[in-house]
C-alpha positions in Angstrom: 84.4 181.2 57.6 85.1 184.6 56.2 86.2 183.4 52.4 82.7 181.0 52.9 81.2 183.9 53.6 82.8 186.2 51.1 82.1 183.8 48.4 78.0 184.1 49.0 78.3 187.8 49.3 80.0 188.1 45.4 79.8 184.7 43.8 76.6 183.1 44.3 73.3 184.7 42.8 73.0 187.7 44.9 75.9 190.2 44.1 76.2 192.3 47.9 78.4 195.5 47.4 79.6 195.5 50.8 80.1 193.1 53.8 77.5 195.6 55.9 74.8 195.1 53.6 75.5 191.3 53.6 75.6 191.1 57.5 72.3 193.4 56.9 70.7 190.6 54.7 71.9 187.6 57.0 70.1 189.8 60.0 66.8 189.9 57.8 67.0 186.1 56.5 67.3 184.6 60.0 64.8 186.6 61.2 62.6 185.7 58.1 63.6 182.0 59.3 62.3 182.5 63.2 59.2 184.1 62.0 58.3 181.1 59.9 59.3 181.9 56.3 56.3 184.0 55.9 56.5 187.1 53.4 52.9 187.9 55.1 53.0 192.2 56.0 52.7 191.0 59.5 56.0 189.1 59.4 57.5 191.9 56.9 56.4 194.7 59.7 57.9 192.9 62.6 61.7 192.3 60.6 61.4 196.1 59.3 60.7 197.2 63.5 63.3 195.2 64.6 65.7 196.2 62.2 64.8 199.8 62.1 64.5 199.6 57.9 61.8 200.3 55.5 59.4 197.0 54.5 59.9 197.4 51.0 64.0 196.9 52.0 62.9 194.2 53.8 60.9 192.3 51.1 63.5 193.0 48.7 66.2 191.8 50.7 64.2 188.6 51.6 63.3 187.9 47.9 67.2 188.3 47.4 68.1 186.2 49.6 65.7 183.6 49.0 67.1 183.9 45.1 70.5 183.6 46.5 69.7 180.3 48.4 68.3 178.4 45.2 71.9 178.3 43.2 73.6 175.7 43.1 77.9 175.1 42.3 78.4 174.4 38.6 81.7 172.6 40.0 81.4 169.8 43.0 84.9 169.7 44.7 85.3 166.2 46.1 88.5 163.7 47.5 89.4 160.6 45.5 90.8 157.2 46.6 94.3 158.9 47.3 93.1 161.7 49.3 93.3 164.3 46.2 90.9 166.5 45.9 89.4 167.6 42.6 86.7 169.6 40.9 84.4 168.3 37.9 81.4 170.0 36.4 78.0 169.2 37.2 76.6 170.2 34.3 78.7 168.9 31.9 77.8 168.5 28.3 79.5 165.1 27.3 77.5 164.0 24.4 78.3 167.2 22.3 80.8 166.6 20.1 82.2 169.5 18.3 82.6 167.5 14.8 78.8 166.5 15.1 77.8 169.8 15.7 80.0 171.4 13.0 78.5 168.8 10.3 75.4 169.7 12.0 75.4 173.4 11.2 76.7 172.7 7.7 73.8 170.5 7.0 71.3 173.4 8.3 72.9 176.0 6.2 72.7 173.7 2.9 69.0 173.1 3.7 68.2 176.9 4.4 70.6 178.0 1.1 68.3 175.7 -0.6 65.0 176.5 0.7 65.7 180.0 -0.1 66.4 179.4 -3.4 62.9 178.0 -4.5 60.5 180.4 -5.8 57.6 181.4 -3.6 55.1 178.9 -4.9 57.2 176.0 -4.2 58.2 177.7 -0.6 54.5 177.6 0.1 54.5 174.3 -0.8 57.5 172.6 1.1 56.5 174.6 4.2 52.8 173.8 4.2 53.8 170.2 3.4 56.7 170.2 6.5 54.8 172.7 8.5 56.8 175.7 9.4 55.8 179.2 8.9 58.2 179.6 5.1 58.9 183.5 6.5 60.1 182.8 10.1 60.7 179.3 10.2 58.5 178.6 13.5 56.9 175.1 13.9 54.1 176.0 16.3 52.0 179.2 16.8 49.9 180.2 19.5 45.9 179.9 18.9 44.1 183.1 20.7 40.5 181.4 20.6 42.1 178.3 22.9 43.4 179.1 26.1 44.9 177.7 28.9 43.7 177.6 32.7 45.9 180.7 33.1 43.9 182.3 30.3 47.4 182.4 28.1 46.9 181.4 24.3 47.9 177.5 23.7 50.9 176.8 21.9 49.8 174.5 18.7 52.3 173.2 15.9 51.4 174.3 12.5 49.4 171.6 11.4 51.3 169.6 8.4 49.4 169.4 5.1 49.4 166.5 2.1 50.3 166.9 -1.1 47.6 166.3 -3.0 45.7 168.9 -0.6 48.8 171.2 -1.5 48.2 170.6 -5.4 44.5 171.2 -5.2 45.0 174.5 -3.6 47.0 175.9 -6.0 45.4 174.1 -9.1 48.4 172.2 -9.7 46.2 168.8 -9.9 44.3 167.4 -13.1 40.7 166.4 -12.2 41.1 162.9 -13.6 43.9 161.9 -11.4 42.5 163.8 -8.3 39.5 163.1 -6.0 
């Protein structure tokens, strides 16, 4: 029980210095428990009395520990057929391949060598036309005169342009063969 208990104090999210400060924060977290999970200043006032500390200790140590309780193992340890036991990763990443991602990353460096090498007008053009910003590369902005219920600007993608609207804009287009 102590290792169990060791590995919460130092592994898991919530770092503890010492094993009194962890029996400290198991006192607070079942009280927090008996009192009904409230962080109310009623329920904060009652922990702090009975444990003789300051509320703002109090609601820090119950917001760490509630942090501490919402990790989860990146390994599961388990017991196969014949009894063995073994560890795999819960999380694993098994549809990256390191060959796709290294042609991957050559690709993107071709493309960004040879975007950079156009001159501006024809930057303009391939990034109005694709719709990315042609100084930071970002697909979407965020529009200040929309916002969301939380009164946050929306996030819009760049809106992607033709290329006869491209040509007329920078008088690249002969009237006869245009509108």
């Amino acid at each position: 029980m102590r290792k169990v208990h060791d590995y919460i104090r130092t592994i898991r999210g919530l770092t503890v210095q010492s094993s009194d400060e962890y029996l400290r924060l198991r006192k607070v977290m079942r009280l927090y428990r008996e009192y009904g999970q409230r962080k109310d200043d009623e329920t904060i006032n009652k922990i702090s009395a009975k444990l003789h500390e300051k509320p703002e200790l109090i609601k820090d140590l119950i917001t760490a520990g509630i942090r501490n309780t919402q990790f989860i193992d990146f390994y599961r340890q388990y017991a196969d057929e014949d009894s063995e036991e073994s560890r795999e990763e819960i999380a694993a990443d098994a549809i990256s391949k390191t060959e796709k991602l290294f042609f991957k990353m050559e690709r993107v460096e071709k493309v960004m060598e040879a975007f950079e090498s156009l001159n501006y007008r024809e930057k303009r053009m391939v990034s109005a036309h694709l719709g990315f910003c042609m100084e930071c590369y970002a697909t979407h902005y965020y529009d200040k005169d929309d916002l969301n219920e939380d009164g946050n600007p929306k996030r819009k993608p760049i809106p992607k342009e033709a290329f006869i609207d491209i040509a007329l804009d920078h008088g690249l287009c002969l009237f006869r063969y245009c509108r």
